[in-house]
N, C-alpha and C positions, 0 to 999 in steps of 0.2 A: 451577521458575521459571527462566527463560533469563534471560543477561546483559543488560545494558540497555547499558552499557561500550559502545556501537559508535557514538558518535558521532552521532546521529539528527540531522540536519539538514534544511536545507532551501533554496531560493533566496533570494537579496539584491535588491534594486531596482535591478539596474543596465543597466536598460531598460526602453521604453518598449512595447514589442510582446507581442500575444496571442499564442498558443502552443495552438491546438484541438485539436489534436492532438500525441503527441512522433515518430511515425515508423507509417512503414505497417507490421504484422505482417508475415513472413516466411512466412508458411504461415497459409492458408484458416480462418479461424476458427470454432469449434462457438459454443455456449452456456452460460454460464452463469449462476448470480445469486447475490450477496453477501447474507447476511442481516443487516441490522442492527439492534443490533449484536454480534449474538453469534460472527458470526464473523470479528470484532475480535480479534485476539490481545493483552488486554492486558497482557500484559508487556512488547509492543514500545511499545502504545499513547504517541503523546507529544501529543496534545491539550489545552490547557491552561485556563488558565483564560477568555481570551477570545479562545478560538478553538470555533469549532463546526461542526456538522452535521448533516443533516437529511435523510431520503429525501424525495425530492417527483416521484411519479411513479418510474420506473423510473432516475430518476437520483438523483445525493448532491450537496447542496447543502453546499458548504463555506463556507465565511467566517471573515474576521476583525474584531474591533473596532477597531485601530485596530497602531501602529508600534511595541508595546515587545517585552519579550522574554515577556510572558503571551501574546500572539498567534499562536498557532501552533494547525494543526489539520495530526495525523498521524496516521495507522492505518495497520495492516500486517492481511494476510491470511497464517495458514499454508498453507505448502505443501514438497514435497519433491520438488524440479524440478531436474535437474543443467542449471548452467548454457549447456550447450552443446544444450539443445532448448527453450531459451524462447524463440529466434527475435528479434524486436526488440519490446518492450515496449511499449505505451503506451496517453498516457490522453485517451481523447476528451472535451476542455473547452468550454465554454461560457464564457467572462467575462460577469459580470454588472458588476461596477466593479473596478477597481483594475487594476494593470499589470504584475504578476507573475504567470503560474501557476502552480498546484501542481506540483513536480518528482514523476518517478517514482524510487518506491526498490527497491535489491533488496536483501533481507540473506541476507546470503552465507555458506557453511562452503566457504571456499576452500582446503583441505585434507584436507574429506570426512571428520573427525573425530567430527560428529555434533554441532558446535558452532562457531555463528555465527562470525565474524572482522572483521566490517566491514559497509558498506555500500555498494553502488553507485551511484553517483546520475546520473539521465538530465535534463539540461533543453536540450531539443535549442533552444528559442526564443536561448540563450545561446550554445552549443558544438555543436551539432549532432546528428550519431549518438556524438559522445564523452561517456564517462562517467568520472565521476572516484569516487574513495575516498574515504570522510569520515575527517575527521581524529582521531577515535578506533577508524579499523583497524587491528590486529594490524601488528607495524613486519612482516613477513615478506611481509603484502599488498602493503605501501608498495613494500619494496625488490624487489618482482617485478612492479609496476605495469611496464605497456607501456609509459609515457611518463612523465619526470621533469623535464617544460619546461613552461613556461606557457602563458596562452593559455587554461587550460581552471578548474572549480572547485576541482581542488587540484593538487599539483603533481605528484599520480600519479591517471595517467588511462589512457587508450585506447580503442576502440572496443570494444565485446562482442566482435567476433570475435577483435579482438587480447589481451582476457580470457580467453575460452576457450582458445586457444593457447596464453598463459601458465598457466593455472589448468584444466587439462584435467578432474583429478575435482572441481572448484567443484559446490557443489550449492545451488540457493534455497533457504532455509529461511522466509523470506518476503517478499509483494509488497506493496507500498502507493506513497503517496503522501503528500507535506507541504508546508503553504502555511506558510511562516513559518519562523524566528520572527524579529519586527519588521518583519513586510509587515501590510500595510492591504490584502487581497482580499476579493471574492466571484464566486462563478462557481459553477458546475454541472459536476461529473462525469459524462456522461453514458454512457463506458464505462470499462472496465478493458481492454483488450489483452494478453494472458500467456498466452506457450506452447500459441499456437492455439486458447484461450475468449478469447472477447469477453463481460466480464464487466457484467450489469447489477446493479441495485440492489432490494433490497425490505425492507422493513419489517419485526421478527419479529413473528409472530403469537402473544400470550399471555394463554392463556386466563384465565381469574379464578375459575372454580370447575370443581366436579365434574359439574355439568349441562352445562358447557359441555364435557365428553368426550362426551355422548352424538351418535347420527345422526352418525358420523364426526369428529366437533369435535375430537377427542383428534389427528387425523393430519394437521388442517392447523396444529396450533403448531408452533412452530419453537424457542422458548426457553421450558422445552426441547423437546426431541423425543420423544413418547414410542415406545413399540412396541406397544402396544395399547388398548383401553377400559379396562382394568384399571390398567394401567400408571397412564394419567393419573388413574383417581379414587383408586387408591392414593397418589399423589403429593399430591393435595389431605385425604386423611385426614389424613395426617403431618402436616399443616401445621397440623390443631388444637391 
Protein backbone atom coordinates (compact mmCIF):
# COMPACT_ATOMS: atom_id res chain seq x y z
CA UNK A 1 0.00 0.00 0.00
CA UNK A 2 1.67 3.35 -0.95
CA UNK A 3 1.60 6.58 1.23
CA UNK A 4 -1.40 8.59 1.03
CA UNK A 5 0.97 11.64 3.19
CA UNK A 6 1.27 13.75 -0.09
CA UNK A 7 -1.00 16.25 0.30
CA UNK A 8 -3.90 15.42 -2.38
CA UNK A 9 -5.35 18.57 -3.23
CA UNK A 10 -7.01 20.35 -5.57
CA UNK A 11 -8.39 23.97 -6.95
CA UNK A 12 -10.10 26.87 -4.90
CA UNK A 13 -12.72 29.27 -6.56
CA UNK A 14 -10.78 32.06 -7.17
CA UNK A 15 -12.07 32.52 -10.57
CA UNK A 16 -14.57 32.69 -12.67
CA UNK A 17 -13.11 31.15 -16.10
CA UNK A 18 -13.49 27.53 -17.82
CA UNK A 19 -10.20 25.94 -18.38
CA UNK A 20 -10.93 23.05 -21.62
CA UNK A 21 -8.10 22.24 -21.80
CA UNK A 22 -4.59 22.74 -19.37
CA UNK A 23 -1.99 23.06 -22.32
CA UNK A 24 -1.19 21.46 -25.82
CA UNK A 25 0.85 18.00 -25.42
CA UNK A 26 4.48 18.41 -26.41
CA UNK A 27 4.70 15.44 -28.72
CA UNK A 28 2.09 13.85 -31.12
CA UNK A 29 -0.30 11.71 -29.14
CA UNK A 30 -1.08 7.72 -29.55
CA UNK A 31 -4.13 6.16 -27.78
CA UNK A 32 -5.27 5.13 -25.01
CA UNK A 33 -8.29 4.08 -22.58
CA UNK A 34 -8.70 4.24 -18.83
CA UNK A 35 -10.91 1.43 -17.53
CA UNK A 36 -13.18 2.39 -14.91
CA UNK A 37 -12.68 1.81 -12.35
CA UNK A 38 -10.28 -0.54 -11.96
CA UNK A 39 -7.59 1.28 -13.14
CA UNK A 40 -8.12 3.59 -10.26
CA UNK A 41 -5.19 3.26 -7.94
CA UNK A 42 -6.98 3.30 -4.91
CA UNK A 43 -4.59 4.16 -2.49
CA UNK A 44 -4.16 7.46 -4.06
CA UNK A 45 -8.04 7.36 -4.63
CA UNK A 46 -9.33 10.84 -2.70
CA UNK A 47 -13.19 10.86 -3.99
CA UNK A 48 -15.26 11.40 -1.20
CA UNK A 49 -18.37 11.25 -0.16
CA UNK A 50 -20.28 13.83 -2.34
CA UNK A 51 -18.10 13.86 -5.04
CA UNK A 52 -18.47 11.45 -8.04
CA UNK A 53 -18.30 9.92 -11.36
CA UNK A 54 -19.41 8.41 -14.13
CA UNK A 55 -18.22 7.21 -17.65
CA UNK A 56 -20.76 8.56 -20.25
CA UNK A 57 -19.62 7.69 -23.67
CA UNK A 58 -15.91 7.79 -24.04
CA UNK A 59 -15.58 10.53 -21.48
CA UNK A 60 -15.70 10.83 -17.22
CA UNK A 61 -18.29 12.67 -16.09
CA UNK A 62 -17.10 14.25 -12.67
CA UNK A 63 -19.20 16.26 -10.22
CA UNK A 64 -19.73 17.62 -7.09
CA UNK A 65 -22.65 18.24 -4.78
CA UNK A 66 -22.22 21.17 -3.35
CA UNK A 67 -19.05 23.49 -1.27
CA UNK A 68 -17.90 21.58 1.84
CA UNK A 69 -14.95 19.55 2.35
CA UNK A 70 -17.03 15.96 1.47
CA UNK A 71 -16.97 17.47 -2.21
CA UNK A 72 -14.18 16.35 -3.78
CA UNK A 73 -13.74 13.93 -6.65
CA UNK A 74 -9.91 12.53 -7.38
CA UNK A 75 -8.28 9.58 -9.07
CA UNK A 76 -4.93 8.72 -9.95
CA UNK A 77 -3.87 6.37 -12.82
CA UNK A 78 -0.46 4.26 -12.28
CA UNK A 79 2.30 4.65 -14.16
CA UNK A 80 6.17 4.76 -14.16
CA UNK A 81 7.06 7.75 -16.54
CA UNK A 82 10.33 9.78 -15.59
CA UNK A 83 9.39 13.09 -15.27
CA UNK A 84 11.40 14.59 -18.08
CA UNK A 85 9.22 12.61 -20.96
CA UNK A 86 5.78 13.41 -19.97
CA UNK A 87 5.91 16.42 -22.09
CA UNK A 88 3.00 18.91 -20.86
CA UNK A 89 0.07 17.17 -19.50
CA UNK A 90 -3.34 17.84 -19.74
CA UNK A 91 -6.87 17.43 -19.50
CA UNK A 92 -9.39 17.95 -22.16
CA UNK A 93 -12.71 19.47 -20.02
CA UNK A 94 -16.11 20.19 -20.93
CA UNK A 95 -17.88 22.39 -18.07
CA UNK A 96 -21.26 21.37 -17.50
CA UNK A 97 -21.92 24.09 -14.45
CA UNK A 98 -19.86 25.50 -11.88
CA UNK A 99 -16.45 27.68 -12.40
CA UNK A 100 -13.67 25.83 -11.40
CA UNK A 101 -11.99 22.73 -13.30
CA UNK A 102 -10.51 19.84 -12.36
CA UNK A 103 -6.55 20.50 -11.82
CA UNK A 104 -4.20 18.04 -13.13
CA UNK A 105 -2.05 16.00 -10.73
CA UNK A 106 1.22 14.26 -10.94
CA UNK A 107 2.59 12.12 -8.12
CA UNK A 108 5.96 12.37 -8.12
CA UNK A 109 9.32 9.93 -6.65
CA UNK A 110 11.47 13.07 -6.98
CA UNK A 111 14.41 11.22 -5.94
CA UNK A 112 13.83 8.12 -7.99
CA UNK A 113 13.76 5.98 -4.61
CA UNK A 114 10.88 3.99 -5.59
CA UNK A 115 8.66 6.08 -3.40
CA UNK A 116 6.32 8.96 -3.96
CA UNK A 117 7.30 12.56 -2.44
CA UNK A 118 4.76 15.01 -3.33
CA UNK A 119 2.42 16.17 -5.82
CA UNK A 120 2.54 18.28 -8.77
CA UNK A 121 -0.38 20.26 -9.49
CA UNK A 122 -1.14 22.00 -12.96
CA UNK A 123 -4.12 24.48 -13.18
CA UNK A 124 -3.12 26.47 -16.08
CA UNK A 125 -6.86 28.41 -15.98
CA UNK A 126 -5.08 30.04 -12.63
CA UNK A 127 -1.12 30.11 -13.35
CA UNK A 128 -0.59 29.05 -16.53
CA UNK A 129 2.22 26.39 -17.67
CA UNK A 130 3.33 26.75 -13.79
CA UNK A 131 3.02 24.07 -11.44
CA UNK A 132 3.26 24.18 -7.78
CA UNK A 133 3.98 21.39 -4.91
CA UNK A 134 1.20 20.38 -2.48
CA UNK A 135 1.69 21.29 0.76
CA UNK A 136 2.26 17.81 2.13
CA UNK A 137 5.67 17.26 -0.23
CA UNK A 138 8.76 16.02 1.22
CA UNK A 139 10.46 19.54 2.69
CA UNK A 140 13.65 18.41 0.26
CA UNK A 141 10.88 18.92 -2.87
CA UNK A 142 9.90 22.30 -1.30
CA UNK A 143 13.55 23.50 -0.67
CA UNK A 144 14.57 22.50 -4.37
CA UNK A 145 11.20 24.01 -5.90
CA UNK A 146 12.22 26.38 -8.85
CA UNK A 147 10.34 29.16 -7.51
CA UNK A 148 9.77 30.42 -3.72
CA UNK A 149 7.53 33.52 -4.59
CA UNK A 150 3.99 33.91 -5.13
CA UNK A 151 1.68 34.48 -7.61
CA UNK A 152 1.33 30.70 -7.99
CA UNK A 153 -0.76 27.66 -5.68
CA UNK A 154 2.00 27.36 -3.19
CA UNK A 155 4.92 29.01 -2.74
CA UNK A 156 7.12 26.32 -4.47
CA UNK A 157 6.42 26.14 -7.81
CA UNK A 158 7.88 26.36 -11.47
CA UNK A 159 7.27 25.25 -14.72
CA UNK A 160 8.00 21.21 -15.62
CA UNK A 161 10.72 22.11 -17.46
CA UNK A 162 12.20 24.13 -14.67
CA UNK A 163 11.25 20.73 -12.55
CA UNK A 164 12.90 18.58 -14.55
CA UNK A 165 16.10 20.60 -14.51
CA UNK A 166 15.82 20.68 -10.88
CA UNK A 167 14.61 17.02 -10.27
CA UNK A 168 16.40 15.33 -13.19
CA UNK A 169 15.79 11.52 -12.09
CA UNK A 170 11.94 12.60 -10.84
CA UNK A 171 9.86 9.82 -12.04
CA UNK A 172 5.63 9.75 -12.28
CA UNK A 173 4.47 7.27 -10.12
CA UNK A 174 0.95 8.54 -11.05
CA UNK A 175 -1.53 10.77 -13.19
CA UNK A 176 -4.92 12.00 -12.38
CA UNK A 177 -6.98 14.76 -11.72
CA UNK A 178 -9.14 16.65 -8.73
CA UNK A 179 -12.25 18.82 -8.56
CA UNK A 180 -12.47 19.91 -5.12
CA UNK A 181 -12.46 19.89 -2.14
CA UNK A 182 -15.26 22.77 -1.19
CA UNK A 183 -16.06 23.47 -5.06
CA UNK A 184 -19.50 23.04 -6.42
CA UNK A 185 -18.48 21.39 -10.18
CA UNK A 186 -19.66 19.44 -13.05
CA UNK A 187 -18.20 19.03 -16.27
CA UNK A 188 -16.90 16.18 -18.58
CA UNK A 189 -13.36 14.79 -18.84
CA UNK A 190 -13.27 14.16 -22.19
CA UNK A 191 -9.34 13.24 -22.35
CA UNK A 192 -6.34 12.49 -20.43
CA UNK A 193 -2.99 14.08 -22.21
CA UNK A 194 0.25 12.00 -20.66
CA UNK A 195 3.48 11.44 -22.04
CA UNK A 196 2.21 11.32 -25.63
CA UNK A 197 -1.36 8.96 -25.06
CA UNK A 198 -4.29 10.88 -25.35
CA UNK A 199 -6.25 9.01 -22.82
CA UNK A 200 -10.03 8.25 -23.22
CA UNK A 201 -12.55 6.62 -20.98
CA UNK A 202 -14.49 3.24 -20.78
CA UNK A 203 -16.49 1.44 -18.55
CA UNK A 204 -15.19 -2.24 -16.98
CA UNK A 205 -16.86 -4.97 -18.38
CA UNK A 206 -17.81 -7.62 -15.66
CA UNK A 207 -18.96 -10.58 -16.36
CA UNK A 208 -21.76 -12.27 -13.71
CA UNK A 209 -21.28 -15.93 -14.42
CA UNK A 210 -19.55 -18.84 -16.03
CA UNK A 211 -21.72 -18.72 -19.26
CA UNK A 212 -20.86 -15.49 -19.75
CA UNK A 213 -16.79 -16.82 -20.49
CA UNK A 214 -18.21 -18.84 -23.19
CA UNK A 215 -18.05 -17.60 -27.44
CA UNK A 216 -15.04 -15.24 -26.09
CA UNK A 217 -16.91 -13.46 -23.21
CA UNK A 218 -14.10 -14.39 -20.76
CA UNK A 219 -11.60 -11.77 -23.01
CA UNK A 220 -13.87 -8.87 -23.22
CA UNK A 221 -13.85 -8.34 -18.98
CA UNK A 222 -11.81 -6.07 -17.89
CA UNK A 223 -12.48 -6.55 -13.88
CA UNK A 224 -10.81 -8.69 -13.99
CA UNK A 225 -8.95 -9.85 -16.74
CA UNK A 226 -8.80 -13.14 -17.32
CA UNK A 227 -6.15 -15.30 -19.65
CA UNK A 228 -8.35 -17.65 -20.91
CA UNK A 229 -11.94 -19.70 -20.93
CA UNK A 230 -10.74 -21.70 -18.14
CA UNK A 231 -9.32 -19.09 -16.40
CA UNK A 232 -12.75 -17.28 -16.13
CA UNK A 233 -14.98 -20.28 -15.27
CA UNK A 234 -12.39 -21.26 -12.80
CA UNK A 235 -12.72 -17.96 -11.28
CA UNK A 236 -16.66 -18.29 -11.10
CA UNK A 237 -16.34 -22.02 -9.43
CA UNK A 238 -14.32 -20.38 -6.56
CA UNK A 239 -17.04 -18.14 -5.90
CA UNK A 240 -19.49 -20.92 -4.86
Amino acid sequence: MRSKALGLISTLPTATVFSVAAATPAVSAGAGTIQVPSDFDRAYSDTRATGHYEVVGTGLHVWTEGATSTDKVAEYVDTATPLAATGEPALEYTPTSGTVPPGFQLVVDFDNNGTPDGILVGEPTYYGNDWWASNGSAQFVKDGAPSHTGGSGSANHGTLDQWRAAFPDAVVKAFGFSLGSGVKGDGVINAIDFAGTRYTFAADVVLTGKDDCKNGGWATSTMPAFKNQGDCVSHFATQK
